[in-house]
Each structure stands twice: as structure tokens, then as C-alpha cells.
C-alpha positions as CSV (number, residue, x, y, z in Angstrom):
1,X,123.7,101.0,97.3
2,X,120.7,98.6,97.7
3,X,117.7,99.2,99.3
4,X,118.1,98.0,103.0
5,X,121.8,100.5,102.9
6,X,119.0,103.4,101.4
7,X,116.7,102.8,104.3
8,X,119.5,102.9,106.6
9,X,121.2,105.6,105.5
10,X,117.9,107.9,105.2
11,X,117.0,106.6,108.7
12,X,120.6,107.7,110.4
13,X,120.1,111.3,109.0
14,X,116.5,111.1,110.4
15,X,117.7,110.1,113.9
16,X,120.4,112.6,114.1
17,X,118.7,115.3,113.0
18,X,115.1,114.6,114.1
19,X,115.0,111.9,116.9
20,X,112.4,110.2,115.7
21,X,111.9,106.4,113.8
22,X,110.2,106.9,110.7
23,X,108.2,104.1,109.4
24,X,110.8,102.5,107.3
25,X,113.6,100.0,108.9
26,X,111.5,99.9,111.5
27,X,112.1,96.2,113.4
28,X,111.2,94.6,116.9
29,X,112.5,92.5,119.0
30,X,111.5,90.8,122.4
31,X,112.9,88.5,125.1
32,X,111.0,87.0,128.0
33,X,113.5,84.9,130.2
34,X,112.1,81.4,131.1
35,X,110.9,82.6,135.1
36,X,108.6,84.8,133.2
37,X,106.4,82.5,131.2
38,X,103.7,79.8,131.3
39,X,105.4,76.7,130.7
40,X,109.4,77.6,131.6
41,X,110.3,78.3,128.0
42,X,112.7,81.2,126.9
43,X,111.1,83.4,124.2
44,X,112.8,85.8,122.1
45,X,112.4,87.1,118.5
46,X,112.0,89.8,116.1
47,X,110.0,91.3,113.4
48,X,111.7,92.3,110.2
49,X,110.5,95.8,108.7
50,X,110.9,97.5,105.5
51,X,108.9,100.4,104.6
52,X,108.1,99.0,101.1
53,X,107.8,95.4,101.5
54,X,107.4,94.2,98.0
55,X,109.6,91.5,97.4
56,X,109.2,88.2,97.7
57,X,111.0,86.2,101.4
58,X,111.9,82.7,101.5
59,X,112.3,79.9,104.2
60,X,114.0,77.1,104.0
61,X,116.3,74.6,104.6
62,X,120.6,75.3,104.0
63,X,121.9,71.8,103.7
64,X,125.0,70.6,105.5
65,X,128.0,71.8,103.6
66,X,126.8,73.9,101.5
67,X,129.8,75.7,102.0
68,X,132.9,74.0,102.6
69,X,136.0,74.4,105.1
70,X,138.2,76.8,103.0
71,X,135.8,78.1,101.0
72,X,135.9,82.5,100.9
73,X,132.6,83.4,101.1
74,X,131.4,87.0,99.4
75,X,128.6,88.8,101.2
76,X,126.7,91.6,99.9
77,X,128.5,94.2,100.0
78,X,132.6,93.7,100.1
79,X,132.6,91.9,103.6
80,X,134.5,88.3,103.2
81,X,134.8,85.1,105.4
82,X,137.0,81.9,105.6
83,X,135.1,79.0,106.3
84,X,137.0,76.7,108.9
85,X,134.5,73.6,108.0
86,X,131.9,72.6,105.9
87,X,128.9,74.5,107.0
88,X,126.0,73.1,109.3
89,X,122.7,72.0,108.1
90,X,119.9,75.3,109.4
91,X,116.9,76.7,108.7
92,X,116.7,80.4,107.4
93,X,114.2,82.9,106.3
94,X,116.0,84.6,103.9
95,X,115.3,87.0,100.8
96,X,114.6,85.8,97.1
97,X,117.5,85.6,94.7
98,X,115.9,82.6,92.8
99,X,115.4,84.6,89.5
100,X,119.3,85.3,89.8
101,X,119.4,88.8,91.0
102,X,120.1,89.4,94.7
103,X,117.4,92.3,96.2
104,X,120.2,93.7,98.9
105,X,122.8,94.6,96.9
106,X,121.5,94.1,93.5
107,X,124.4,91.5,92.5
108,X,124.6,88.5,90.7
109,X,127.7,87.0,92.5
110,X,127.2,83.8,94.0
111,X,126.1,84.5,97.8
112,X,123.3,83.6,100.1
113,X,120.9,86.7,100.5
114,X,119.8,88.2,103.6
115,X,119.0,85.6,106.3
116,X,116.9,86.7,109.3
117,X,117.3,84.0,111.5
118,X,117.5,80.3,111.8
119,X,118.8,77.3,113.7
120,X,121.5,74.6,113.4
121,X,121.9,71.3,113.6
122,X,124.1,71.6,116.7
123,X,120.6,74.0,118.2
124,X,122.3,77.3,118.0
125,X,119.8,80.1,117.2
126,X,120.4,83.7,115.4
127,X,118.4,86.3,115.3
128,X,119.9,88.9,112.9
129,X,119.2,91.9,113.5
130,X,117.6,95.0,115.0
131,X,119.4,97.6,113.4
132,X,120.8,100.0,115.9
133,X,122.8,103.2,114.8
134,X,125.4,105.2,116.8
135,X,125.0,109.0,116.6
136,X,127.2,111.2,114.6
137,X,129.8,111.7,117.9
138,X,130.6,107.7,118.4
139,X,131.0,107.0,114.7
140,X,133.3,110.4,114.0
141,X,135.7,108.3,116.3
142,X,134.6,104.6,115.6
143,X,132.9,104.9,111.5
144,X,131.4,101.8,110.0
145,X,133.9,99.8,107.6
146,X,132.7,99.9,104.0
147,X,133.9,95.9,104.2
148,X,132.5,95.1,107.6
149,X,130.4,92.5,108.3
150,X,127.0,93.7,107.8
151,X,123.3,92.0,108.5
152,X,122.8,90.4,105.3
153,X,125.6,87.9,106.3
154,X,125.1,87.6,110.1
155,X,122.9,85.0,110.5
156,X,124.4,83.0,107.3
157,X,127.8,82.9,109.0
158,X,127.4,82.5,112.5
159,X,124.5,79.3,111.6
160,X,127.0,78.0,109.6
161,X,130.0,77.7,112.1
162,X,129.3,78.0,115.6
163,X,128.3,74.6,117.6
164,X,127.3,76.6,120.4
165,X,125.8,79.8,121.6
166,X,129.5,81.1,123.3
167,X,131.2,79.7,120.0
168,X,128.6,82.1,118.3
169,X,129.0,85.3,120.6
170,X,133.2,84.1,120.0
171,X,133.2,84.5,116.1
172,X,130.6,87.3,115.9
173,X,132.9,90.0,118.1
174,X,136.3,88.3,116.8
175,X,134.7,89.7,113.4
176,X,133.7,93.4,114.6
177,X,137.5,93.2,116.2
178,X,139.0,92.5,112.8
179,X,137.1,92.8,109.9
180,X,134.9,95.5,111.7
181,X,130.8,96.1,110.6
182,X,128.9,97.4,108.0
183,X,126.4,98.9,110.8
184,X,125.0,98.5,113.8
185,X,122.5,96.0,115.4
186,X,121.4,93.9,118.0
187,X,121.5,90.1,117.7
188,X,120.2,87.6,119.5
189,X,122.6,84.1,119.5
190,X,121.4,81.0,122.0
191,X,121.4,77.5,122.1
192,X,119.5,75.2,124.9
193,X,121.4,76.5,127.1
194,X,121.8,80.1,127.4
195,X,120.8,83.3,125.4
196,X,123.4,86.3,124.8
197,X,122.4,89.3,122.8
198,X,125.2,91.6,121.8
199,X,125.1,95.3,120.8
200,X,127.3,97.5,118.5
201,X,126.4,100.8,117.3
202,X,130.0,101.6,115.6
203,X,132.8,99.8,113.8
204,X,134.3,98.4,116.3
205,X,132.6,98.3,119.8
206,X,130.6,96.0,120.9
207,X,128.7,94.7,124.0
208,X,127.7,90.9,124.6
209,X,125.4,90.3,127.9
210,X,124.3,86.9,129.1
211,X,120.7,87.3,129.3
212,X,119.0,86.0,132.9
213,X,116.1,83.8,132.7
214,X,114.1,86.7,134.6
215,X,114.2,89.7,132.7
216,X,112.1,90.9,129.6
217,X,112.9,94.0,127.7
218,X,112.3,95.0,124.1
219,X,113.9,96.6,121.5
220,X,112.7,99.2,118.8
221,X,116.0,99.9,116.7
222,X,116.9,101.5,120.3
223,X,120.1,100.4,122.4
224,X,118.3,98.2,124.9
225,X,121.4,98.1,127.0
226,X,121.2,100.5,130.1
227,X,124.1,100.6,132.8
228,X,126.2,97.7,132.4
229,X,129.5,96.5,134.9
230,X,132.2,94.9,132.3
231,X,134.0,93.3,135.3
232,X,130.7,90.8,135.2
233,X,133.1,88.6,133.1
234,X,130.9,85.4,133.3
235,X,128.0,87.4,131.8
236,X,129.9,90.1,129.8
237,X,132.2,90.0,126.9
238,X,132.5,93.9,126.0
239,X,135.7,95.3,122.9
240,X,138.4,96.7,124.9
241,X,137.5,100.4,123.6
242,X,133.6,100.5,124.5
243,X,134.7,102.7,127.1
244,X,137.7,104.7,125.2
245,X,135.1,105.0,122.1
246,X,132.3,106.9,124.1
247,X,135.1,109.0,126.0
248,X,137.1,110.7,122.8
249,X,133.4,111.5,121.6
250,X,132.5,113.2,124.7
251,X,129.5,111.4,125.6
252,X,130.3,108.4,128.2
253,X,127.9,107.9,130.9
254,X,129.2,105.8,133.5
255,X,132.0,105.2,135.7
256,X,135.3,104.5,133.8
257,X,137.4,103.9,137.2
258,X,134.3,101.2,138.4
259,X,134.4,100.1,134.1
260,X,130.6,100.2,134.3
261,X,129.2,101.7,130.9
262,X,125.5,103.2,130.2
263,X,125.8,101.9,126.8
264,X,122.6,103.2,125.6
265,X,123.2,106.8,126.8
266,X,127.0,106.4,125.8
267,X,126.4,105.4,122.2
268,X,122.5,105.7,121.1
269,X,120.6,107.9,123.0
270,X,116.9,108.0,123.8
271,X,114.8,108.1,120.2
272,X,111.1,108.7,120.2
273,X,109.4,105.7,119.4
274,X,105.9,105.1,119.0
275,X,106.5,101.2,118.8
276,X,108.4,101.5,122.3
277,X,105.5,103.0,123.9
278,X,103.1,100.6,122.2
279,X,105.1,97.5,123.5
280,X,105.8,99.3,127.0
281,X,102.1,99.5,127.3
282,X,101.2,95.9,126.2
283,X,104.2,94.2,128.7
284,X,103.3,96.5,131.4
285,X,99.7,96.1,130.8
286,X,98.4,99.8,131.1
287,X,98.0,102.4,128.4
288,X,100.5,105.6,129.6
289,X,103.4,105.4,127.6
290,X,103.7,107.6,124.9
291,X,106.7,108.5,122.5
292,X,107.7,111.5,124.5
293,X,107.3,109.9,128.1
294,X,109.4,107.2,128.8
295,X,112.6,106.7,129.6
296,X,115.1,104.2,129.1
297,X,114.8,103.7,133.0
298,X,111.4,102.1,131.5
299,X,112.9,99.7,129.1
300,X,116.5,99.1,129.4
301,X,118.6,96.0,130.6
302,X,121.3,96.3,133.3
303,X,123.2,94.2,135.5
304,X,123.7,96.9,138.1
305,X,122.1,96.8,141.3
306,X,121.0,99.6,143.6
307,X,123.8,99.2,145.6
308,X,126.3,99.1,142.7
309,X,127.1,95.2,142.8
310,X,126.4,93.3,140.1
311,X,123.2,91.3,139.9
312,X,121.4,89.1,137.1
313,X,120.3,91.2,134.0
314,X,117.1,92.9,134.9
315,X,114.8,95.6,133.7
316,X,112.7,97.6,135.4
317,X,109.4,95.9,133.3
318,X,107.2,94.5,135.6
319,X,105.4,92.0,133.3
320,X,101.2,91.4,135.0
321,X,101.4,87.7,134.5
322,X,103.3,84.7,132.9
323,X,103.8,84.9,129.9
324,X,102.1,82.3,127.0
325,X,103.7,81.9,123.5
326,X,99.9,83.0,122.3
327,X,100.8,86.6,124.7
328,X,104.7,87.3,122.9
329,X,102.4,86.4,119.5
330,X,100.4,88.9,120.2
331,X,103.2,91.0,121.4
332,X,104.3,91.3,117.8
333,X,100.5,91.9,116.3
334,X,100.0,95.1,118.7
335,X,99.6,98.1,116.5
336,X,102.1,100.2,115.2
337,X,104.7,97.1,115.9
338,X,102.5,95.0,114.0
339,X,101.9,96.5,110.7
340,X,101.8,96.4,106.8
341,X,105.6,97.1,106.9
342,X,106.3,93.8,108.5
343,X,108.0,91.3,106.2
344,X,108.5,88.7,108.7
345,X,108.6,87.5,112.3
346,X,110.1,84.4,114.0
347,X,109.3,83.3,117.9
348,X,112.1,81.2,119.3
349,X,110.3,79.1,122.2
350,X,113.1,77.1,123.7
351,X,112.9,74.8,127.0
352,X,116.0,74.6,128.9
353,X,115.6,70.6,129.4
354,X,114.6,67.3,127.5
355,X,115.5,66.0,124.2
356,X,117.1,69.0,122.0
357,X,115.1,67.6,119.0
358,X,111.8,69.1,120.8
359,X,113.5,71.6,123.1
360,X,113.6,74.3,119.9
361,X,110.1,75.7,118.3
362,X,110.3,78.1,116.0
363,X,107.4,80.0,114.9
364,X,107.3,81.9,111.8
365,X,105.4,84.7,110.2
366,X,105.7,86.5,107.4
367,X,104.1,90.1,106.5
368,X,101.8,92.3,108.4
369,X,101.3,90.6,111.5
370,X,97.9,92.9,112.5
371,X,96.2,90.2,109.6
372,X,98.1,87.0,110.4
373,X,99.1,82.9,112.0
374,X,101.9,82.1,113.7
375,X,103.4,78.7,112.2
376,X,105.3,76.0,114.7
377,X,108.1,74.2,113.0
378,X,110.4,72.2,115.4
379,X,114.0,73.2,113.8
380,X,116.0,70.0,114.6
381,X,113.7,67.7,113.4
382,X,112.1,69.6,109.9
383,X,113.9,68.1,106.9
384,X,112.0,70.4,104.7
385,X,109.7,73.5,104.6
386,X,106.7,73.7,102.5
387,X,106.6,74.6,99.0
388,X,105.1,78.0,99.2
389,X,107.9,79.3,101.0
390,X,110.3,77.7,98.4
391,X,108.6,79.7,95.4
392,X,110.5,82.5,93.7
393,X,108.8,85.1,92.0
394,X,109.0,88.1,89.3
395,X,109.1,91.9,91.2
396,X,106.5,94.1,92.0
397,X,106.8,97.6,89.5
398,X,106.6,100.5,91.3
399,X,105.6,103.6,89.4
400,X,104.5,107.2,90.2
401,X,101.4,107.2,87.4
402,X,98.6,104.9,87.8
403,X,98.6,101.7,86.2
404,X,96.2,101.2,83.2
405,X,96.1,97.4,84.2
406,X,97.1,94.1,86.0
407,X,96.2,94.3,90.3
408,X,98.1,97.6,91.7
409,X,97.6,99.3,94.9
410,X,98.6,102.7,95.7
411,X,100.3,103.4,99.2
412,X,100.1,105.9,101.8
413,X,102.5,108.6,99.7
414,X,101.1,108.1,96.4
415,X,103.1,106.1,94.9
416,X,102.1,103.0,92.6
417,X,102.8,99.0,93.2
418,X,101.7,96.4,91.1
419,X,101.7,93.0,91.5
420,X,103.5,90.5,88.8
421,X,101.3,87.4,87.8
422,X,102.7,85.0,89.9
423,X,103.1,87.3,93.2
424,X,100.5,85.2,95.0
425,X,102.1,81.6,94.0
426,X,104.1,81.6,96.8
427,X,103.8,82.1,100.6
428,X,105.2,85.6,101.1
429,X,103.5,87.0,98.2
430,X,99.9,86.0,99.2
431,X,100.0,87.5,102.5
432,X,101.8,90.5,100.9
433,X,98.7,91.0,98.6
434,X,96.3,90.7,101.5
435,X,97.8,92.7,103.8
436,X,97.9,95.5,101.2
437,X,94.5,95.3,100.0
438,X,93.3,95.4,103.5
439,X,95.8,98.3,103.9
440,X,95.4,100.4,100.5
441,X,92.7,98.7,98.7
442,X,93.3,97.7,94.9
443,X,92.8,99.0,91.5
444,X,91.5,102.6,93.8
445,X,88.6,100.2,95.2
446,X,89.0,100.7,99.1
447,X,87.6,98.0,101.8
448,X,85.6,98.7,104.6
449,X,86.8,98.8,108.3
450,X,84.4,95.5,108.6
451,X,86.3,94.0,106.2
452,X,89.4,94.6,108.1
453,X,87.5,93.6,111.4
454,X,86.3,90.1,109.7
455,X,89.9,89.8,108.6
456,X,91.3,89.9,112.1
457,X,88.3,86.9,113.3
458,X,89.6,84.7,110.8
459,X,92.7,84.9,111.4
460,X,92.3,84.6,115.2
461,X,90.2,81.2,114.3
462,X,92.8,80.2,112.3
463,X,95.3,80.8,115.0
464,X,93.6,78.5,117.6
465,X,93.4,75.9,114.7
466,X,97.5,75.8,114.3
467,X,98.0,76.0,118.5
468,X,95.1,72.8,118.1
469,X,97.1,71.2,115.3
470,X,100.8,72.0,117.3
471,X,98.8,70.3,119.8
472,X,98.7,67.5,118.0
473,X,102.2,67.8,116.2
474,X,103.6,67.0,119.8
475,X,102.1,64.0,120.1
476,X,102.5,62.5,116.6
477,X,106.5,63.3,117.4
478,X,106.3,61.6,121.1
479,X,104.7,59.0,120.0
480,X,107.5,58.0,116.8
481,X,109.5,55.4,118.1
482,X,112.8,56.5,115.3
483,X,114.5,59.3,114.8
484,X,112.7,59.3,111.0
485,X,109.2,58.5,112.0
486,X,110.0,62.0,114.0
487,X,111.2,63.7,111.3
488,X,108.3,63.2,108.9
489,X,105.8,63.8,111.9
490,X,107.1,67.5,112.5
491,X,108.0,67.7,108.9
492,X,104.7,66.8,107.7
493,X,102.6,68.6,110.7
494,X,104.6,71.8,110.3
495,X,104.0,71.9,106.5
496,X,100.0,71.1,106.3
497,X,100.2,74.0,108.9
498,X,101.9,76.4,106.4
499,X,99.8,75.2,103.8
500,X,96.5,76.0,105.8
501,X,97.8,79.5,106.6
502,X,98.4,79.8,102.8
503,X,95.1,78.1,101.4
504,X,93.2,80.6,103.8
505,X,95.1,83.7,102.9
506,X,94.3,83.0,99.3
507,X,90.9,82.1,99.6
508,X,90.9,85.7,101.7
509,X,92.1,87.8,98.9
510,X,90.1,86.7,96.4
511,X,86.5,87.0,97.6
512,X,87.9,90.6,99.1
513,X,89.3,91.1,95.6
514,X,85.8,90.4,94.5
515,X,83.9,91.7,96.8
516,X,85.9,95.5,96.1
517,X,85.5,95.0,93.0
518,X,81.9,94.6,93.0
519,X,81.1,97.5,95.2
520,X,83.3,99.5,92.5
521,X,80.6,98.0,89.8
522,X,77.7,98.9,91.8
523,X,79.1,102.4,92.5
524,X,79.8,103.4,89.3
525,X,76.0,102.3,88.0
526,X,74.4,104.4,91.1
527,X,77.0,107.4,89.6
């Protein structure tokens, strides 16, 4: 079992037994439809979490036909799929197989590791996925299928075959029909045109809702669909047993006779969440949400009016202005959502009109997002990604006794990390190391709250630097007069903007590095 299926696992015996989200597993997401925001855009995206994020993410570039029509792909972990033609060109964030080991599912079969999320040459989008979990009632009727379709291959499908957002939404639930899934989650899959984000919390139900461009709602690993009509057929592809599911287990809310489902209540449940009432406060814009006060009247989606007809998705989040891509940024750096257990966060901004090429930015992240830069990279027209995030490294040894050398950090339980030799050659690792250090410390040599303070300036500086430099980006692409000359302007833009996030990240560690271990040296003459 690898480690995500571990997490997983521990957390559904957690949530059953406890209510609670522990630490670990613990993603994000956000949407904010396009009447909410500055400029028009749509926004949605997610942070990825792991408890112990200590191996190395990649993001790059998956060529055109890379896989091929006819080909039988082999996911992680049993799951097959049939490609019906050779696969479109996308970008991904994705884990680190390079060294010929596969971190999910500890394999050295020839398969594409976890992918997070990316976007197609066609400009369809996937987000894949906040993990979601039926309780014990929904899956005694509906289990998980060992074989199912399961995160790690989500994105790496769906990018590869669908041409559209509803060709997307199409294959996913044809898969949880047939093949069934590995577990449950909450996916986001849009193109220019719309957004849908579909829902399944057991093997073989699943809800799919057009999202309106004036709702917001988040998601914590918590179902953020509320009351939903299924006769909304425009809007609504739902399995024919979402309803039949929740019924045999006893637990439907709703109105069978009306088919209108509380899918949340039905299937998930309310779960305590820390990181719900931390984003509840931010997008309402007060401070009186705690874990144990809200309700999913505060968060959830529906397309149910008060009078019972259907009506455009809405939630009951009152948002206190428009939204900028610099306020969902900062969405994802509000404490505990933004964290040292973040391994990595993309922002889809996408206008509904102009040139496609320029309609899709996608801003990435990776690590804790408390200490970090959001990057732009314009999907359609990148032909590459830097080189840092191409870099594949050796893994980080955990141990229980303390290292007698190398750079190690001890976590919050105890338990011993250190870092191989080349861990801060590439893009992941170096923010990995800082985040940690300004976390934990290294080598038992703590930093100072000031330290984490002056960490948090530079790194707002440096975020006004990339918006100043996206600035420019835009008009370096505008002003190409060939597809090419586009091409190497976003390429080129994008990647010097990586690159500065990485060069300053570095530079960051070291003198801290330094600096800790100097106050250690000083110490331990005074003692």
C-alpha cells in the first residue's frame, strides 16, 4: 500500500470514529465564479497536502502522443484504461519517478505518477483531487473497487482524452459507472467555457454540477455539495443510484419523489475542520467561524431555491468584495490551509472570451504556501517549464534516532528527516528545505519568530515582483506578431519567473542555514 492509500486509510478511520481532519491528507480547494472577481475571470484550484511532504514534485510538459490510441495504460494501483487516440500535449504537476521508482505505489511498471492537475492543448483543465470519503453506511452498500480509478490517474487520463470540459465530465462518470473508483474526491474539469466539479464519496455514485459564474464555495476534504435537484439536467449529470445508494444505508436527506438529494448530509456528513473555518473567515471577511460552529448551510453549494425551483448554483458565502487573483493567492496562504504540509498549489484564472492562447493562466506553487510566490505560466502557449522543476532527486531518510550528520530536521512528533545531497537542486526540494527549517529548524538549531516574519516580507516583495513581471509577460505575448514569437515570450517570461522564485528561495536557506548555525556556535561558547 503506498503512502497516499496509508494516509487515506488512517484518515477514513479518523473521520468515522472521531470527526475530525487530522493534519495529514489534508487538501483545499476554491472556486470564485467570474461575477465575483476583479477582472471577470473564473478562479478555481487546490492545494495538495501530505502530512510528510518529503519527496520531490515535478512540473512539466506531457508531449502529444505520448500515449497512443490503443495503447492499455496501468495506473498505480490495478486500475486500466484504453486509449481511443494518441494522447494530447498538457502540462502537469506530477510526482517524481525519474530515479525509476514510483512514490504512490512503490512500482517500477511503466506509468505516469500522480498528476495534480494541468491543461490541454484543446484548453481543458483538471484539477485532481480533494479527497472526499463516504462514511462507513454509504460504502457498506456502495465499497470502493480495489481496481477503480483512483487519483493518481485522474488528471493523466482525462488531460489526455477529453477535447472539452463535457467530453471530460463524460469519460470521468462513464469510468465510476464501469470500472468504478479507488476512492472518493472532488474534481474540478473546465475548459473556456464552463466549469463542472463532480463528487463521489463511494464506488459508484457520483454527482457532476455545472458551476454558475456567481457562486464561491470551498472545499476541505468535505462534500461541498448541499441540496441538489437532479431534474436540473442542463446543469446536472448525477449515477442513477445516488439516491438508491444513500436510501439502503439509511441516511438520504432529501426528497426522493421531487429527486432532489442533500448530497453532503446523504453521503459525508459535517466533519470539524479547522481549515473550513479558517477559509469561511477569510471569504466572509470576519473572524467567527470556528471548527465546531458552522454548518454546511455556511459553505455548501445548491441549486435549490427557497421556493424549491431550481436556480443557478449558489452558496450562501457572501464574499465583501471582488475578488483579485492576489485575494484567492492569499486564500491559499491563510493559516492552517496554508501550511508546511502543502506540497503544491495551482490557481486556474480563466477569462471566458479572447484568444484561448491567453484566456488560460495557470499559477503554480509548490510547498508551504505561508513562505511562498505564486508563478504565471500561460498553459497553451508554454513549450517548456524550467529546469528546476524537471530535476529528479535521491529521498529524504526518515529515522527515529538522531542523525549523526548530513542537514536533518526533526518534525513536530519526533521523528527524524534528512535531506539527500542534491534535495535542493531542484525546485520542489528548495522550497521543501526552507519551509522546514522555518518550520522545525535544522540540525536541533531553531529560528526565531523574526526570522519567520522576515521570511514572509521577502516573499511578499517577491510576489509583487512576479505580478510586475506577469505584467510584463502580457505585453511581450500581445505584442508577437506569430504564434512562435508567442510561444518563446510566455515560455521564456514564465521560466525567468520560476527561476527567480528558485534563486531567492536558495539564497533564503542558506544565510538562515548560516545564520542557525551560528547562533548554535555562539551558544554553545556562552554554555
Amino acid at each position: 500500500m503506498s503512502l497516499k492509500k496509508k494516509i487515506a486509510a488512517a484518515f477514513i478511520a479518523c473521520a468515522m470514529t472521531l470527526a475530525v481532519v487530522p493534519s495529514a491528507f489534508a487538501c483545499t480547494a476554491l472556486y470564485v465564479g467570474s461575477d465575483l472577481t476583479e477582472d471577470g475571470t473564473t478562479m478555481f484550484g487546490r492545494i495538495e497536502d501530505l502530512g510528510t511532504n518529503d519527496y520531490n514534485k515535478l512540473f512539466n510538459i506531457s508531449p502529444a502522443g505520448k500515449h497512443t490510441a490503443g495503447e492499455v495504460y496501468e495506473g498505480c494501483y490495478g486500475f486500466t484504461y484504453t486509449f481511443t487516440h494518441d494522447s494530447y500535449r498538457y502540462t502537469a504537476r506530477r510526482d517524481d519517478n525519474g530515479l525509476g521508482v514510483c512514490p504512490d505505489c512503490d512500482s517500477t511498471h511503466e506509468h505516469t505518477p500522480y498528476e495534480e492537475a494541468g491543461t490541454n492543448e484543446k484548453g481543458v483543465m483538471v484539477s485532481a483531487t480533494e479527497s472526499l470519503y463516504g462514511t462507513d453506511a454509504v460504502l457498506s452498500v456502495d465499497p470502493y473497487v480495489d481496481n477503480g480509478i483512483e487519483e493518481a490517474e485522474i488528471t493523466t487520463v482525462l488531460l489526455s482524452e477529453a477535447s472539452t470540459a463535457r467530453e471530460g465530465v463524460a469519460l470521468l462518470t462513464s469510468i465510476y459507472d464501469n470500472a468504478g473508483a479507488a476512492g472518493g474526491s472532488g474534481v474540478f474539469i473546465a475548459d473556456q467555457n464552463e466549469t463542472w466539479f463532480v463528487e463521489n464519496l463511494t464506488g459508484h455514485t457520483y454527482l457532476a454540477l455545472k458551476l454558475s459564474s456567481s457562486v464561491v464555495f470551498m472545499q476541505p476534504n468535505v462534500a461541498a455539495m448541499g441540496k441538489i435537484d437532479l431534474d436540473d439536467t442542463d446543469n446536472v449529470v448525477a449515477s442513477a443510484n445516488l439516491i438508491s445508494v444513500a436510501q439502503k444505508a439509511g441516511t438520504f436527506v432529501g426528497d426522493a419523489a421531487a429527486n432532489v438529494i442533500d448530497l453532503d448530509a446523504s453521503y459525508n456528513g459535517d466533519i470539524a475542520s479547522d481549515r473550513m473555518a479558517a477559509g469561511l473567515n477569510y471569504l466572509y471577511g470576519t473572524d467567527t467561524f470556528t471548527k465546531d460552529n458552522y454548518s454546511e448551510t455556511d459553505f455548501a453549494i445548491s441549486n435549490v431555491g427557497e421556493n424549491g425551483a431550481i436556480v443557478p448554483v449558489y452558496s450562501n458565502i457572501q464574499l465583501t468584495k471582488k475578488f483579485s487573483v492576489e485575494d484567492s493567492i492569499h486564500f491559499f496562504q491563510t493559516e492552517p490551509i496554508g501550511k508546511t504540509g502543502n506540497v503544491e498549489t495551482h490557481l486556474f484564472q480563466v477569462s471566458a472570451t479572447g484568444d484561448l492562447n491567453t484566456a488560460i493562466t495557470e499559477w503554480t506553487a509548490f510547498d508551504d504556501d505561508v513562505y511562498n510566490a505564486f508563478v504565471p505560466y500561460y498553459p497553451m502557449l508554454t513549450t517548456d517549464t524550467a529546469d528546476v522543476y524537471k530535476v529528479s532527486v535521491h529521498k529524504v531518510t526518515r529515522s527515529d534516532e538522531q542523525p549523526t550528520e548530513g542537514v536533518w530536521y526533526q518534525d513536530a512528533k519526533g521523528r527524524y528527516y534528512t535531506y539527500p545531497d542534491d534535495w535542493t537542486d531542484s525546485f520542489y526540494g528548495v522550497r521543501d528545505a526552507l519551509s522546514n527549517l522555518l518550520t522545525y529548524g535544522s540540525n536541533g538549531n531553531q529560528v526565531t519568530a523574526k526570522d519567520q516574519a522576515a521570511a514572509k516580507a521577502s516573499y511578499v516583495a517577491l510576489q509583487q515582483e512576479i505580478m510586475a513581471d506577469y505584467a510584463d509577460m502580457k505585453a511581450a505575448v500581445a505584442a508577437a506578431d506569430t504564434l512562435e514569437a508567442k510561444q518563446a515570450a510566455a515560455t521564456n517570461a514564465s521560466n525567468a519567473m520560476s527561476q527567480k522564485v528558485y534563486n531567492t528561495t536558495l539564497k533564503m536557506y542558506n544565510k538562515l542555514q548560516a545564520k542557525t548555525a551560528a547562533r548554535a556556535w555562539v551558544s554553545s561558547l556562552l554554555h
